[in-house]
C-alpha positions in Angstrom: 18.2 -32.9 -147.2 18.4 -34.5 -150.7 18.2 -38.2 -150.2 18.1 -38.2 -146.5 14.8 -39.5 -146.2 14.7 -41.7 -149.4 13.3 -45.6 -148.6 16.3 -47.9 -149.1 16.5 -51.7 -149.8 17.1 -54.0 -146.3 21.3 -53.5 -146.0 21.6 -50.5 -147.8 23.3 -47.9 -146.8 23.4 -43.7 -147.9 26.3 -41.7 -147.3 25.8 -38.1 -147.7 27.6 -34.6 -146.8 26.4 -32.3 -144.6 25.6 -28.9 -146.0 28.1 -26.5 -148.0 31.2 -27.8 -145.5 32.3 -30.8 -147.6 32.2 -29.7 -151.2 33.5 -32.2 -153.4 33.0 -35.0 -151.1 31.2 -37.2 -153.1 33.1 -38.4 -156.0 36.1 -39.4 -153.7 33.8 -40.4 -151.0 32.0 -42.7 -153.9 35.6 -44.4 -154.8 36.8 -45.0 -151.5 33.5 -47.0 -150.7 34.0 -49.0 -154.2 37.3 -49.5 -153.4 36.3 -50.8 -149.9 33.2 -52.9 -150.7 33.0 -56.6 -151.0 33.0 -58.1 -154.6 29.1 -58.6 -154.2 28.6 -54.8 -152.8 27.8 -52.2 -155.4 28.4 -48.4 -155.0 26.4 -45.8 -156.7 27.1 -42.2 -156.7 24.4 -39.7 -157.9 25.8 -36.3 -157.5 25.3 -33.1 -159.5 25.4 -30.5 -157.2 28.2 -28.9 -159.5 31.3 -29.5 -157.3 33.0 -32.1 -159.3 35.6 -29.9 -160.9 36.5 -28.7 -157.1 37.7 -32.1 -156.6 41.4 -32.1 -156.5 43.3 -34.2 -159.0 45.4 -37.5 -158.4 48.7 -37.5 -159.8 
């Protein structure tokens, strides 16, 4: 569930995978949305569920 349920500021939003089926979802997930947001958006990832090395590389 992680921070499914966590209280969030009026126009926040979470994004969050579901379960084992999107492992290393989040650091990619976490650029696309910074790379998306409007200059007065902010995007933070908290992650440590120990996938980040399963993330693919860019190149």
């Amino acid at each position: 569930m992680g921070m499914a349920f966590a209280k969030l500021p009026s126009g926040a939003t979470l994004e969050n995978q579901t379960l084992w089926g999107s492992i290393g979802w989040a650091t990619p997930a976490a650029v696309g949305a910074a790379v998306a947001a409007q200059d007065a958006q902010r995007v933070i990832l908290i992650t440590g569920e120990g996938t980040t090395p399963s993330t693919p590389p860019s190149g």
